[in-house]
N, C-alpha and C positions, 0 to 999 in steps of 0.2 A: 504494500500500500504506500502510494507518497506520500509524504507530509507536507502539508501546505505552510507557506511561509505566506506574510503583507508588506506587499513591495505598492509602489506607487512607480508610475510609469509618464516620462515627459511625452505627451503625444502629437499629434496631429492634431488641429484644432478639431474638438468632439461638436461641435457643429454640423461639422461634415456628416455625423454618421449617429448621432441621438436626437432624442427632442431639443429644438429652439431653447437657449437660455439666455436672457437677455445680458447677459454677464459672467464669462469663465475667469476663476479666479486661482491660480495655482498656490498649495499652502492651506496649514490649518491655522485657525488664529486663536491666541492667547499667548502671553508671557511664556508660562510653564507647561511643558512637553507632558501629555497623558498618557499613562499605560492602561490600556486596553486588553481586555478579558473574555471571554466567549462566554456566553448567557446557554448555551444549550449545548445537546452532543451532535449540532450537523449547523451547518451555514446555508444558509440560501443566498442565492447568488443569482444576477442577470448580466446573460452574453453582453448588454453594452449598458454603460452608465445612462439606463433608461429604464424607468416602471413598467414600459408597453414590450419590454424586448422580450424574450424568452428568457425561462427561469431553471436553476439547476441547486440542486441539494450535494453537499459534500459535505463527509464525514468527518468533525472536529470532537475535540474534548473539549466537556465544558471546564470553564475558568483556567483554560491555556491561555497565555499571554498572546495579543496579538500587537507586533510592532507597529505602528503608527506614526511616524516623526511630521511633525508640521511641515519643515520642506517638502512631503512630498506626499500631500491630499491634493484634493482637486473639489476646489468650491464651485457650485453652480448655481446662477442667481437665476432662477426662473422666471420670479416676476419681481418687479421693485419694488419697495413698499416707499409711504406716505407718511412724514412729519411734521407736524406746526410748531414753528417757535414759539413758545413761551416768554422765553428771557436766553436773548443771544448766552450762547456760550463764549465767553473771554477768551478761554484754554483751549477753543478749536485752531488745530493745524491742518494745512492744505498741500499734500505731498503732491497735487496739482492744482496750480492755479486757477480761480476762475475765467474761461474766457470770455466773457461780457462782465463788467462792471469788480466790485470788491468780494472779498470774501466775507465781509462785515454783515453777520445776518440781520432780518429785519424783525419785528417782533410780528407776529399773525403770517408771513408767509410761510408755503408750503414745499419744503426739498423734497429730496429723492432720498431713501433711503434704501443704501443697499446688501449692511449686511451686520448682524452682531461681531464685536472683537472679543471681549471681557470683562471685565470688572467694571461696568457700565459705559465702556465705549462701544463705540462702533462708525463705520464709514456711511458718508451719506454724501450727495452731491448736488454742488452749490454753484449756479448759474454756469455748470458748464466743467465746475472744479471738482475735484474728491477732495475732499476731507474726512481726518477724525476728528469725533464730538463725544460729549457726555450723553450720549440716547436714551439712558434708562429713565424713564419716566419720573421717578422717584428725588432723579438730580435737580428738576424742574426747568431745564432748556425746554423740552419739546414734550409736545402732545403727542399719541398715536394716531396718525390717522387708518394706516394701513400695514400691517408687516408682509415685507419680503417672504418673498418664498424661496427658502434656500435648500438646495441640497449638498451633502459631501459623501464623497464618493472614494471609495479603497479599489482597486486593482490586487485582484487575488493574483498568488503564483508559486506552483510545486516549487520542490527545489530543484527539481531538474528544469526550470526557466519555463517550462509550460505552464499558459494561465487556464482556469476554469471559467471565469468570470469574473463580475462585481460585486463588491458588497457595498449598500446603503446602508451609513452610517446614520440613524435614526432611532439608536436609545431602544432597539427591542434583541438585537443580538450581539449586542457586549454592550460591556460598563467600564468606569474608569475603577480599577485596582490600587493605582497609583498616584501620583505629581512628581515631576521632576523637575527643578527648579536652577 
């Protein structure tokens, strides 16, 4: 029997070959690296990082470690989501500028919001820019109006280099074990 290892794979833009995402993001995010655990004794898996593809069962142990390293998940923004400012964030940085006007937000308008980070951040965009923001609601910059729909997605692979599939990471087949900091 092989044993399957989680490798993450740089690909070909998966546009080409899944469902429309309105945004591919290479990387998992947060500060600290999770380890990852098998919740059952089998993985379900689909031939391409897509819900509609074909599905395949492979046999795991539960609470085997499964490798994961942030460099190499593969974030997929489905659909955008929708925020109202509240009260500009001060502490927003723009790792792209905006290209129409500043990045100074306004108070009642509504950004793009396109993806949680961590500890209450996350990326949103601002006339054109990406920025990180304080998004959790709780911080009181923005309102919710809409969440993103996000997916992240693991590339299964024996150790003999052959893949089986995907796994959709969605909190029903492993859990974090760990933090690595």
């Amino acid at each position: 029997m092989r044993t399957p290892s989680f490798l993450i794979l740089s690909l070909l833009p998966l546009t080409l070959i899944a469902q429309p995402a309105a945004l591919e993001i290479k990387g998992v995010f947060g500060e600290c690296i999770p380890v990852y655990a098998s919740t059952s004794s089998n993985l379900q898996l689909y031939k391409l990082p897509d819900l509609r593809s074909d599905q395949i069962d492979i046999p795991y142990w539960e609470r085997w470690r499964i490798p994961a390293p942030k460099s190499e998940g593969l974030t997929r923004i489905l659909e955008i989501g929708a925020l109202r400012v509240t009260t500009p964030d001060a502490n927003m940085s723009c790792s792209v500028a905006p290209t129409t006007g500043s990045a100074v937000l306004i108070q009642g308008e509504i950004v793009e919001y396109l993806y949680y980070h961590s500890e209450g951040f996350g990326e949103i965009r601002v006339r054109g820019g990406q920025c990180q923001a304080e998004v959790a609601e709780s911080l009181g910059h923005f309102e919710l109006v809409r969440p993103p729909y996000v997916q992240i997605w693991f590339k299964v692979f024996f150790e003999d280099g052959s893949s089986p599939g995907w796994l959709l990471h969605d909190g029903t087949q492993m859990r974090v074990v760990d933090v690595r900091c």
